[in-house]
C-alpha positions in Angstrom: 1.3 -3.0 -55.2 1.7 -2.9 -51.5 4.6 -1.7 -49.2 5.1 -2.6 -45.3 7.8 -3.0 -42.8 8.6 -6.1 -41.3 10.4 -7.4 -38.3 13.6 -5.5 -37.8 16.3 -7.5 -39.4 19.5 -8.5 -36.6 21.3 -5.2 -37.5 18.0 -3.6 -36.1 17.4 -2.3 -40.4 13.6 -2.2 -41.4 13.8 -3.4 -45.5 10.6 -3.2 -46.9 9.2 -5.7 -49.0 7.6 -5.0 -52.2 4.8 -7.0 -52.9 3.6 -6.8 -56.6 0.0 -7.8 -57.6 -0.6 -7.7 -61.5 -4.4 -8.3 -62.4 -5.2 -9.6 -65.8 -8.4 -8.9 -67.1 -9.6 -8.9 -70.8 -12.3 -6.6 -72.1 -13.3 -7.2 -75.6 -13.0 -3.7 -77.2 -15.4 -1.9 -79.6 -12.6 -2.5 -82.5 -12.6 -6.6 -81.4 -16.3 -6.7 -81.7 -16.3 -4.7 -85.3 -13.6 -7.3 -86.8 -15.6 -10.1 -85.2 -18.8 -9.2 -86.6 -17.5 -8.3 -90.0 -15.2 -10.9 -90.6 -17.7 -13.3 -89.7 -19.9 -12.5 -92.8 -17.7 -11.7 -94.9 -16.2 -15.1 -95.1 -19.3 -17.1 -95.4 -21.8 -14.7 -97.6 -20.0 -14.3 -100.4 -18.1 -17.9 -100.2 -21.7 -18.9 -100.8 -22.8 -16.5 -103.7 -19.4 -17.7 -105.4 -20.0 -21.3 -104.8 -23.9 -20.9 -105.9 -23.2 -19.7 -108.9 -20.3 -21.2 -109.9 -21.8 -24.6 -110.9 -24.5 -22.6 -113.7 -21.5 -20.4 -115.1 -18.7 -22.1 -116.0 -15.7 -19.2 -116.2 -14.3 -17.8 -112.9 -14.4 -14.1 -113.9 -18.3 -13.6 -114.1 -18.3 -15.3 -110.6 -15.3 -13.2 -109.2 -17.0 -10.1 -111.4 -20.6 -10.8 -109.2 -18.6 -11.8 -106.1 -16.7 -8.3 -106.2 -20.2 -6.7 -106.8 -21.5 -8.4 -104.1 -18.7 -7.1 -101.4 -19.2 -3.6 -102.7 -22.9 -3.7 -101.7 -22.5 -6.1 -98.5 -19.5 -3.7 -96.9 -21.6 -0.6 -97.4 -24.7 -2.2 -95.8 -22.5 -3.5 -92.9 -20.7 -0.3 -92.5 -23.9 1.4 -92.7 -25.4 -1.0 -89.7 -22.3 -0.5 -87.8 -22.6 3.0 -88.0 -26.4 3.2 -87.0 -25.9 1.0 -84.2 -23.3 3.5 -82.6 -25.5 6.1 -83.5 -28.4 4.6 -81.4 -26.4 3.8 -78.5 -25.2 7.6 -78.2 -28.6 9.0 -78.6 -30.3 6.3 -75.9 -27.9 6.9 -73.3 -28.2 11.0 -74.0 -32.2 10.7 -73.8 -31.7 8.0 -70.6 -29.3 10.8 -69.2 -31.8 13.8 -69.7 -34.7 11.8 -68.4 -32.6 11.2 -65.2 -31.6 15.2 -64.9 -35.8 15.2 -65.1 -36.3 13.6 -62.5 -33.5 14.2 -59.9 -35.6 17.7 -60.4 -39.1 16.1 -60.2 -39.2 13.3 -57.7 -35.6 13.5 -55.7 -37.0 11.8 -52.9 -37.6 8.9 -54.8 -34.9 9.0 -56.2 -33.0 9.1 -53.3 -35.2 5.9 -52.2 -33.4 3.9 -55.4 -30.0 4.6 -54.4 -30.6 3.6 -50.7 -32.2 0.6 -52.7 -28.9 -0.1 -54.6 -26.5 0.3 -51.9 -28.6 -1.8 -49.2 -28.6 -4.5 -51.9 -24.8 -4.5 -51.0 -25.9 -5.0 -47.4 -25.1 -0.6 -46.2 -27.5 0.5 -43.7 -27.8 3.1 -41.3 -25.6 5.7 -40.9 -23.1 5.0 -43.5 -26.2 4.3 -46.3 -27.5 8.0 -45.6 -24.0 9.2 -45.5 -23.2 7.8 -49.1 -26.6 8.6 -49.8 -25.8 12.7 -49.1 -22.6 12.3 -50.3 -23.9 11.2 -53.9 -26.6 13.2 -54.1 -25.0 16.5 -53.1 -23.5 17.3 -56.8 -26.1 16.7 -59.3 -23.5 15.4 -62.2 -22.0 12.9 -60.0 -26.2 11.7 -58.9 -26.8 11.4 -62.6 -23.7 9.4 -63.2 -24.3 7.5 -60.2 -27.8 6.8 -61.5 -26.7 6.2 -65.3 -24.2 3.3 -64.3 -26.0 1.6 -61.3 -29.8 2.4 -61.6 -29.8 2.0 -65.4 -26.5 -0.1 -66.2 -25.5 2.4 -69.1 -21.9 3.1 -69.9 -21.3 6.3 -71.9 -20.3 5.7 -75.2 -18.0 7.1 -77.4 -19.7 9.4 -80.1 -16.4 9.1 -82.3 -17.1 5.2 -82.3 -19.7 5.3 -85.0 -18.1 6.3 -88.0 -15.4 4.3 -87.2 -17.1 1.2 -86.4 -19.1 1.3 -89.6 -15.3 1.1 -91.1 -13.8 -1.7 -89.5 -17.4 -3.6 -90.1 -17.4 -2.7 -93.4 -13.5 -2.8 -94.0 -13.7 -6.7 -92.3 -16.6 -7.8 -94.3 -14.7 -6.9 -97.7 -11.1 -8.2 -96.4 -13.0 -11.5 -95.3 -15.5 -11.7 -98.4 -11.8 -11.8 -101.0 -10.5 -14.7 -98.9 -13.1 -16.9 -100.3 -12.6 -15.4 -104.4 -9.2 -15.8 -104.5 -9.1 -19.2 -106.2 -11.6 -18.2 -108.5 -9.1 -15.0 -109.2 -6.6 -17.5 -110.4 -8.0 -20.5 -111.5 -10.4 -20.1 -114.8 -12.8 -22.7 -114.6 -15.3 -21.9 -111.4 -16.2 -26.1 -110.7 -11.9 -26.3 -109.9 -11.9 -23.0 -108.3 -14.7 -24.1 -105.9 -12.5 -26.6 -104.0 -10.1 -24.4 -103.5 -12.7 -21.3 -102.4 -13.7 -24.6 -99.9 -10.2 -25.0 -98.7 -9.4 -21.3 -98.1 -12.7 -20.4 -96.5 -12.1 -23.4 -94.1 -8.8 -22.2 -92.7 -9.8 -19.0 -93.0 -12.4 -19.7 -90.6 -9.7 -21.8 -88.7 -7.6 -19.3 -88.4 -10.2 -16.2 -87.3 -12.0 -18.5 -84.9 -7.9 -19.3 -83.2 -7.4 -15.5 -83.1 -10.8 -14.6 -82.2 -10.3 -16.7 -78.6 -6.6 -15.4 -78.5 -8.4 -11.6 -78.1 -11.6 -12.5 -76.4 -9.5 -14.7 -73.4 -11.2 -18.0 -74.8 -9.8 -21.9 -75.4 -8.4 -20.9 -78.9 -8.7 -24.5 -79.8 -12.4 -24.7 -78.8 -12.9 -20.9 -80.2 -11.3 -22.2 -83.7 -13.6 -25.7 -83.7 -16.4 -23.5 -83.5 -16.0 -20.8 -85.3 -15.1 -23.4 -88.4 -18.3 -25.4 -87.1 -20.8 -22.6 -87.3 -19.0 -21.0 -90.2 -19.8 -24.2 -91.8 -22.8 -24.7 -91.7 -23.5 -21.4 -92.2 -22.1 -21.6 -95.3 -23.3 -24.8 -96.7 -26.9 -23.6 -96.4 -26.2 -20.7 -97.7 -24.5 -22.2 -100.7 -27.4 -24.7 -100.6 -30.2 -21.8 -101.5 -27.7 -20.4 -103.9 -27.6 -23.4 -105.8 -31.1 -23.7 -105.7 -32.0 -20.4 -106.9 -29.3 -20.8 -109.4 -31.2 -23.5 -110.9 -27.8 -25.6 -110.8 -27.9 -29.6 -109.8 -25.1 -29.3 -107.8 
């Protein structure tokens, strides 16, 4: 937002003008990419244990009973991997950060040398590179940080993210993974209740790949077509092997 004075007015009155700049960018956030990555499974794996099975065993309620059992076990292990994953990023960006406090200590003159390497890259020179050079290197939290985010190209995460990503992971997985066994919750015979699992998981995937590019800043049309695409495909090999293994003709 920026204020200034313009040419005096006839009754010899400055009125400032008020200029307003509003800058819209999108970030995916940690909770986005959980939901995503969740979701995403959860509508296709167990769409395709259901629909594996359902042709060798005729009555819905052993296929809902070993869909069910599935999305227990699949949410833990997703949860589980979320939760690892957000682990590991807290512990390599604390041992990247104490191998930088190192060798500030060690070698600062090379050091040094990488941040005149970093700002020159952004065409500084001379007196103003040494000056931002001293001026970043004379508190040795702020060097680190420096280092950390430019040198290395680390963020610091959020140690509180893990146990809650390996929720919304897990939580999506299991929210996605009932969307395909609903029919088979209400119709008895699994062949009928296949066609509608079919029906569901497709606009289910519609629908997550629309909001998915609604929250990410894509085409929502082009997010949807793709997310149904891949989700697809995905899922008709999947329910390919199942029926395989099953032993089923299909």
């Amino acid at each position: 937002m920026t204020d200034f004075q313009p040419a005096p007015s006839r009754t010899g009155i400055r009125r400032p003008i008020r200029w307003t700049h509003n800058e819209h960018h999108f970030a995916a956030s940690d909770a986005v990419r959980d939901v995503i990555i969740g979701m995403s499974d959860g509508l296709t794996v167990p769409f395709a244990l259901a629909a594996g099975i359902s042709g060798a065993i005729a009555a819905s309620h052993i296929v809902v009973t070993a869909g069910i059992a599935e999305l227990a076990a699949g949410g833990i292990s997703m949860g589980l991997g979320g939760y690892l994953a957000a682990r590991s990023d807290v512990d390599h960006y604390d041992s990247e950060r104490r191998r930088e406090y190192e060798e500030t200590n060690a070698v600062p003159d090379e050091e040094r040398r990488e941040i005149e390497t970093i700002f020159a890259g952004y065409g500084i020179d001379g007196d103003a590179l040494k000056q931002l050079v001293d001026t970043v290197t004379a508190d040795k939290k702020h060097w680190v940080d420096f280092m950390m985010r430019f040198e290395l190209g680390l963020e610091k995460p959020d140690p509180r993210r893990a146990p809650l990503s390996a929720v919304r992971i897990g939580g999506s997985y299991v929210v996605g993974g009932l969307l395909p066994l609903l029919p088979y919750m209400l119709v008895p015979q699994s062949q009928q209740a296949l066609w509608g699992s079919i029906v569901v998981t497709f606009a289910a995937l519609v629908a997550f790949g629309a909001l998915k590019g609604k929250f990410t800043g894509s085409p929502i049309v082009r997010s949807a077509i793709e997310t149904a695409a891949i989700g697809g495909v995905a899922a008709a090999v999947a329910f390919a092997l199942a029926r395989l293994v099953s032993g089923s003709p299909g």
